[in-house]
N, C-alpha and C positions, 0 to 999 in steps of 0.2 A: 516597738521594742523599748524605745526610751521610756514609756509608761510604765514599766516593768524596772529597767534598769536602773534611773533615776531615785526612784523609790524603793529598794528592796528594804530596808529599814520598815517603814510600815506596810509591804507586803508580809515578808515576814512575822510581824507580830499580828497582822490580821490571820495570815494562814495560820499559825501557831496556835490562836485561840478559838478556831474553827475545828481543828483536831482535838485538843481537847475538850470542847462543849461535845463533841461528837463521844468522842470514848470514854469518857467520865458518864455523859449521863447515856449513854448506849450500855454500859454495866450496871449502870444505875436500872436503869429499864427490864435489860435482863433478868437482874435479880429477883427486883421487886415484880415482873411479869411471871416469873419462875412461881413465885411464893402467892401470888393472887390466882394464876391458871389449876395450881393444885387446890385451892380455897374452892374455885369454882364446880371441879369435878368431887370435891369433899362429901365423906357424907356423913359428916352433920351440917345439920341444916343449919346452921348461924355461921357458920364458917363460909357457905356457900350464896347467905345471904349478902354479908358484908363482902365478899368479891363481886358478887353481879350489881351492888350499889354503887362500890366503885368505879366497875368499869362504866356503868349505864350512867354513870353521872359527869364522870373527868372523860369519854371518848367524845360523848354528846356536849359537850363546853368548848368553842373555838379557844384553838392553842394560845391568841392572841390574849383572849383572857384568863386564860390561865398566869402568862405573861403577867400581867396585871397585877392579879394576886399577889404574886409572888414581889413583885415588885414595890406595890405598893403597901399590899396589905400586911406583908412576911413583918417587914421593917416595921409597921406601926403596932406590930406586938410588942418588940420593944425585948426580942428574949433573947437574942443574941447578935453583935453588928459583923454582918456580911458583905462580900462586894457584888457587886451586878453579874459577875459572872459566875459565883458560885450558883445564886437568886436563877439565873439563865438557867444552871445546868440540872437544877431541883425541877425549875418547870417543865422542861424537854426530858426529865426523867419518868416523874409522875405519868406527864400525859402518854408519851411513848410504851411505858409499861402494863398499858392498859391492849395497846396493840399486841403489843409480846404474848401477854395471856389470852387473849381467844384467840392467837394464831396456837401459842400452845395447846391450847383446850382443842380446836379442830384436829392437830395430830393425835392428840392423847383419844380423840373420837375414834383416829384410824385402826388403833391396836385392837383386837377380836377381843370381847367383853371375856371370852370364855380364859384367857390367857390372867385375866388379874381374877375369875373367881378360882383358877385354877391354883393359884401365888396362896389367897388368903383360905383357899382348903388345907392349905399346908403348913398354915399358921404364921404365915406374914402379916405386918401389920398396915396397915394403909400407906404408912411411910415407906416401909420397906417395898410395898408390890409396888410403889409410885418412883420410885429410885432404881429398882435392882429391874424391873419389868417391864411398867409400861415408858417412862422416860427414857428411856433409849433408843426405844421402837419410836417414839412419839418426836423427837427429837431430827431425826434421820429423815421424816417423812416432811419435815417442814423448813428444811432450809431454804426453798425457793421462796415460798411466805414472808419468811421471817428476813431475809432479807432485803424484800422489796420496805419493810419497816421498816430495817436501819439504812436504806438509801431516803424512804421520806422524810428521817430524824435528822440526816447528815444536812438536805435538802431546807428542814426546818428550823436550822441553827441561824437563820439569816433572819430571823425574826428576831433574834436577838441586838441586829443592829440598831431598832427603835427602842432598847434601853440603855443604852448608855456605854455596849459591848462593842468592845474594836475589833470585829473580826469580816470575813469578807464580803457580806452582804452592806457594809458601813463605809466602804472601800469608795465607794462613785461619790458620796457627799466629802468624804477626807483629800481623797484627792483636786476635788474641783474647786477646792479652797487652793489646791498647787496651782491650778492653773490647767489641771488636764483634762483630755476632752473627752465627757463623760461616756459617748460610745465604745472608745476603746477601752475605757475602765470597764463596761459589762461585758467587752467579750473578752477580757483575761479573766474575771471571774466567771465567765462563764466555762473556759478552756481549764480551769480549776478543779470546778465541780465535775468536768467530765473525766478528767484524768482520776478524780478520786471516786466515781460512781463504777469507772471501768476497772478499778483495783478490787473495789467490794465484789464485783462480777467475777473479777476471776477467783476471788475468793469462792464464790459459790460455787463457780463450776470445781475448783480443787477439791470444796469436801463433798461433794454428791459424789465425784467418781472416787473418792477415797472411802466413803463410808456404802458403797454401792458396793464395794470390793468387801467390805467385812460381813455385808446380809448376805 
């Protein structure tokens, strides 16, 4: 317990900038996985090209180099000066957002085809059957999916400790400069990540029985 107590000062700034790498680029993810999964199902073809490039390119690229890029290569464009853990949370955004979209795409698979030619007989417009129709349906059907993505992204924020980010995966080298002894540093970070892996859970289990109640 003194490993904990001793240090809450940087416990706290390591767990602090674990939440945010997580829900900055977990919205980041979202969005940008929102706006590529409708690219994908799109039908024009150029639209549906540059989303399956996307994902076929940044999913198949270990996260670590994406890391990289971002790292090294963002900064030697030279276009605007960032810190490491903005750079962090661009990377875990990009790359994660590619998981959002073909989980999206697989629910938007679930909805009956005959329901979206039914929308644009009526004179909806792809936007509109893709918001008002199939995204709802499609949405509902994939929160177990999609949260097993934002447990790997929360999971994947520790990769940020090999650039220069103080957050809990950076925790066992910071402290053993204190003097602490590095097995009980991994198993509070590890008693960390479980306490936050079991909150995203019960998140999931909340909206299944909530949005089970509205079908």
């Amino acid at each position: 317990m003194s490993t904990l107590l001793d240090n809450l000062d940087l416990w706290g700034l390591a767990l602090g900038n674990t939440v945010r790498l997580f829900v900055v680029s977990g919205l980041m993810a979202l969005v940008l996985g929102l706006i590529v999964g409708a690219m994908r199902v799109s039908p024009v073809p150029i639209a549906r090209a540059v989303g399956t490039v996307y994902v076929n390119f940044v999913r198949n690229t270990p996260l670590t180099l994406i890391f990289f890029f971002f790292a090294l290569g963002f900064p030697a464009l030279k276009l605007v000066d960032v810190s490491y853990t903005t750079l962090a949370i661009l990377a875990l955004g990009f790359y994660t957002a590619t998981y959002v979209a073909e989980t999206l795409r697989s629910g938007i698979n679930t909805v009956p085809v005959g329901q979206a030619e039914a929308a644009r007989a009526i004179g909806l417009s792809f936007g509109q059957v893709m918001t008002l129709v199939v995204l709802p349906q499609a949405v509902r059907s994939v929160v177990p999916p999609m949260m097993s993505v934002l447990i790997a992204l929360l999971k994947n924020t520790t990769i940020a400790a090999g650039f220069s980010v103080i957050e809990l995966g950076a925790m066992r080298a910071n402290l053993s400069e204190r003097g602490e002894p590095a097995m009980v540093v991994l198993l509070w970070i590890a008693a960390f990540f479980v306490v936050m892996v079991l909150l995203l859970s019960w998140l999931q289990r909340t909206l299944e029985t909530r949005w089970k109640v509205i079908r």
